[in-house]
C-alpha positions in Angstrom: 34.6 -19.5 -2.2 36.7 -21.4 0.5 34.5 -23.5 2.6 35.5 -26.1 5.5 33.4 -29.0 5.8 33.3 -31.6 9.1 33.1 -34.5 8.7 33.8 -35.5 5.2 34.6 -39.0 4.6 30.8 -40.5 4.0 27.2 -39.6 3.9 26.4 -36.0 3.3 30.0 -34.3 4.4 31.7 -36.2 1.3 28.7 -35.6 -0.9 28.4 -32.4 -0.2 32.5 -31.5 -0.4 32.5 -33.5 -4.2 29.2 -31.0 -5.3 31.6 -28.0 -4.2 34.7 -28.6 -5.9 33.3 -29.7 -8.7 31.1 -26.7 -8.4 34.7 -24.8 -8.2 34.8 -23.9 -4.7 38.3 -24.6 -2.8 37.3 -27.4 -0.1 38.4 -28.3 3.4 37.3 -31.3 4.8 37.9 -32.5 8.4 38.1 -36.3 8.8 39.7 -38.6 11.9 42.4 -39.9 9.7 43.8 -39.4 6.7 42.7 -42.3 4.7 39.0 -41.4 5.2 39.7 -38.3 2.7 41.7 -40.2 0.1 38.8 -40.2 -3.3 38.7 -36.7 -1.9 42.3 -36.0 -2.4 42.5 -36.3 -5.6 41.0 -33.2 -6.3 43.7 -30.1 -6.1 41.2 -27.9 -4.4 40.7 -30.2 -1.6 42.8 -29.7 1.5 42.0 -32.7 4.5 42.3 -31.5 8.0 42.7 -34.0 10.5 40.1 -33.2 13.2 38.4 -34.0 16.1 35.2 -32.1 17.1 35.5 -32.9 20.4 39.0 -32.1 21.1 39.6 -28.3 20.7 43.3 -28.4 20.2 42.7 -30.4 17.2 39.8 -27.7 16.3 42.4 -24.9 17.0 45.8 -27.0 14.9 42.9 -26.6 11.8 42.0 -23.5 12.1 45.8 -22.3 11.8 45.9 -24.3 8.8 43.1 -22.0 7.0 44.6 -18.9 8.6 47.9 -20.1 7.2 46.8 -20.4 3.6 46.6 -16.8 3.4 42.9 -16.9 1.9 39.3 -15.8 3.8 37.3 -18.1 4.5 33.8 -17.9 3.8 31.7 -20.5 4.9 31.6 -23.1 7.8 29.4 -26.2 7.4 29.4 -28.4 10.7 27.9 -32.0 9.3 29.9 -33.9 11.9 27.6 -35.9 14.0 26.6 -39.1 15.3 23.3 -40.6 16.6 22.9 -42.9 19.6 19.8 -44.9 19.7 18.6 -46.3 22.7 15.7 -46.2 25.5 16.2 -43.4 28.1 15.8 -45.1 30.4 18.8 -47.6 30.1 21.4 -45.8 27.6 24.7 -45.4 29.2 25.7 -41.8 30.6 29.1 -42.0 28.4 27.0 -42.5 25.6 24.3 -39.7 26.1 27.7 -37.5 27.1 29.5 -38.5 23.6 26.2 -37.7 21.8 26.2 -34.2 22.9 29.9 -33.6 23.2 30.0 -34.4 18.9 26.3 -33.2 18.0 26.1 -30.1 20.3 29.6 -29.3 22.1 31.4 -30.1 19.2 29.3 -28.1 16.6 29.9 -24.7 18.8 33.4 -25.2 19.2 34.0 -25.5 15.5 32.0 -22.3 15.3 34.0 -20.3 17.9 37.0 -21.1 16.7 36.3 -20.3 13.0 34.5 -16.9 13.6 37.9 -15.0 14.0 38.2 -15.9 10.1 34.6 -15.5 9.1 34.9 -12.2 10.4 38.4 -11.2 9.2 37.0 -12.3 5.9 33.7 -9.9 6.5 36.1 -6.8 7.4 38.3 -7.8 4.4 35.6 -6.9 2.3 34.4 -10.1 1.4 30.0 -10.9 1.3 28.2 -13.9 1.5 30.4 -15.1 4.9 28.1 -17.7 6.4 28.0 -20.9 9.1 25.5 -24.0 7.7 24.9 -26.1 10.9 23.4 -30.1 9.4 20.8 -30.3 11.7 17.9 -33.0 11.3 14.1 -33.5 10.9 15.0 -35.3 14.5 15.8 -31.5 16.1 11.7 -30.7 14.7 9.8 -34.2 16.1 11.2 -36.5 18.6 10.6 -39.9 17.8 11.1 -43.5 20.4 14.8 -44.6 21.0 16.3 -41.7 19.0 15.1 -39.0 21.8 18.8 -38.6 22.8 19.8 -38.0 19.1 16.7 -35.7 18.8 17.6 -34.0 21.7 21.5 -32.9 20.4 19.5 -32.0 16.7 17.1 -29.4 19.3 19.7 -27.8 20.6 21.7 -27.5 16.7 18.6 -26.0 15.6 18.7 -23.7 19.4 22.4 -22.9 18.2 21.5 -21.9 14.6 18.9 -19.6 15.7 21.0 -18.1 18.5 24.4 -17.5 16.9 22.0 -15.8 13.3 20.7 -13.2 15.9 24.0 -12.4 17.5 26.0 -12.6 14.5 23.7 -10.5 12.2 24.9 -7.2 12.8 28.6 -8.6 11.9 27.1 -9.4 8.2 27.8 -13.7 9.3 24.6 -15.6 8.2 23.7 -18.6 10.4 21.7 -21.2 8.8 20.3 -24.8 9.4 19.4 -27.8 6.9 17.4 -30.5 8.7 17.4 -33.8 6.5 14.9 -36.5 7.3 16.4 -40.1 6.9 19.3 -39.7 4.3 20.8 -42.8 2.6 24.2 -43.2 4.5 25.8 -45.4 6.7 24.5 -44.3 9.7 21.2 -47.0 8.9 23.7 -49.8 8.8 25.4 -48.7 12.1 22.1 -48.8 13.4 21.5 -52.7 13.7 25.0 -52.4 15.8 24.2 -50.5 17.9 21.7 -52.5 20.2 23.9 -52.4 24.9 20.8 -50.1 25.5 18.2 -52.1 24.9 20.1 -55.7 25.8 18.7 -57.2 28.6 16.2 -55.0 29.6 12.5 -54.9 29.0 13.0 -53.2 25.7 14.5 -56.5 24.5 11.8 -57.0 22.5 12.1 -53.8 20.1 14.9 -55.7 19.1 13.0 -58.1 17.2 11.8 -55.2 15.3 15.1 -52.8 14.4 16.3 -54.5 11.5 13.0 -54.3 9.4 12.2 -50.9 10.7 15.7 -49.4 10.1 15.7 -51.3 6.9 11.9 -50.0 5.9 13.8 -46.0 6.8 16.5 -46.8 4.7 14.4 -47.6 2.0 12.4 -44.5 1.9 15.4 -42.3 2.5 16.6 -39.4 0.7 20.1 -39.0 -1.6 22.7 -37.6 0.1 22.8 -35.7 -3.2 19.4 -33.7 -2.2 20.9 -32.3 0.7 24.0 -31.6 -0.8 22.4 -29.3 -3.9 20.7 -27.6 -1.5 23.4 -27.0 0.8 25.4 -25.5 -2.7 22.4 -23.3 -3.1 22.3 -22.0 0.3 25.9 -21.0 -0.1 25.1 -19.1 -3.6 22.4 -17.4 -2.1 22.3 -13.8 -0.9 19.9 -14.4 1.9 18.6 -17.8 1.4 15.8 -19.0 4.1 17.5 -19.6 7.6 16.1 -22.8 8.0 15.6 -26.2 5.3 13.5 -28.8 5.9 14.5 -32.0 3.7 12.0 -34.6 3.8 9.5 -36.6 1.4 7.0 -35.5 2.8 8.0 -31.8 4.8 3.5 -31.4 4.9 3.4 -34.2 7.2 6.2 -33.0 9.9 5.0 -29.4 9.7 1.6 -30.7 10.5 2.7 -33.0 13.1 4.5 -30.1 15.0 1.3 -28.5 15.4 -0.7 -31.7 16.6 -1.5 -32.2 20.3 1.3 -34.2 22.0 -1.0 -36.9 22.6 -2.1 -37.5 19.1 1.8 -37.4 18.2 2.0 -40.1 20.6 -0.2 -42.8 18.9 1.0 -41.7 15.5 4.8 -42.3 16.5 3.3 -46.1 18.5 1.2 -46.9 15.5 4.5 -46.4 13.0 6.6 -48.1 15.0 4.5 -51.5 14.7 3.7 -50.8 11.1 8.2 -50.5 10.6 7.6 -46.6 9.4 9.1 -43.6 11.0 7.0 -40.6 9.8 
């Protein structure tokens, strides 16, 4: 099976992209440079693509590499993505515009651009011909100062749904995997990432990031969880549309069906006790 991966060069793209090829699947794997794909290289049936989501020439300059290669492509997974924390009330528009324009904009465009091959591979004969969109626990629960980044994780989840329905007669699956906290860099980037809340009166959560995204990272799942069952959604024939990847999946299924108030307090009351869910 060929299979092009975004965003490869940490976290779950490059865990996920090692699983496949040693699983013996033939591997692309878009990164910004280079360099970000070089333990990746070393495998002969990895190919790096140097790719922007949010610039469609770059999208389109891959997608002629594929087509090039002379061999269907079967599967798209779009893990590219970012998260912007931040009050609402203060985070910068180019930021709330960058978080969509990766998460959301970018995630379609990869998609439109690689259906011509999904479906030349479906009318070449060829089955299992699917699109995995890395969605997040964040796109089913919205928790404070990551709303913006839940918000973009909605609308994957909105996309996956959307594009399974319209694609379904053409034999292309459409499926999401929504990890809770995942051990990867993004915690560390976290603590960096602090304009939005700088001299305003959410100054004070401050105080409080480092323990609390230290406290996630520390309950956080392997990158290596989400990866096997990103492999076994591929493998599958008709695998369930939509993964939830959490310690505890009981606890967000129950909190989706709790009164918005009630989330409310829970969401307060973690926040002072440093837990997310």
């Amino acid at each position: 099976m060929n299979v092009l991966i975004t965003g490869v060069s940490t976290g779950i793209g490059a865990t996920t992209a090692e699983l496949l090829l040693r699983s013996g699947h033939d591997v692309y794997g878009t990164v910004r440079k280079l360099g970000d794909a070089d333990q990746l290289a070393l495998h002969p049936a990895f190919s790096a693509l140097v790719m922007d989501v949010t610039n469609r020439p770059s999208i389109v300059k891959a997608m002629a590499t594929i087509k090039a290669s002379g061999k269907p492509l079967h599967a798209v997974i779009n893990n590219a993505g970012i998260a912007v924390p931040g009050p609402l009330e203060t985070i910068a528009e180019e930021d709330y515009r960058k978080q969509f324009d990766v998460n959301v904009f970018g995630n379609l465009a990869v998609s439109q651009e690689a259906l011509p091959l999904l479906h030349a591979a479906r009318e070449a004969g060829e089955t299992n011909v699917k699109i995995i969109n890395v969605s997040s626990v964040s796109g089913y629960v919205t928790a404070p100062f990551t709303s913006l980044y839940s918000a973009s994780k909605f609308a994957v989840e909105a996309l996956t749904d959307g594009l399974r329905r319209e694609l379904s007669p053409f034999g292309i699956d459409v499926l999401s995997v929504a990890p809770g906290p995942v051990k990867t860099p993004i915690w560390r980037k976290a603590n960096t990432q602090t304009k939005a809340f700088e001299g305003t009166r959410y100054a004070g959560t401050l105080d409080k990031l480092s323990a609390y995204t230290e406290a996630t990272e520390a309950g956080a799942i392997d990158p290596e969880l989400v990866a096997g069952i990103i492999h076994d959604m591929l493998k599958s024939e008709r695998p369930r549309p939509d993964r939830l990847v959490t310690k505890k999946n009981w606890i967000i299924r129950l909190l989706m069906l709790a009164p918005k108030r009630w989330q409310d307090k829970m969401f307060l009351k973690n926040m002072e006790a440093n837990k997310r869910y």
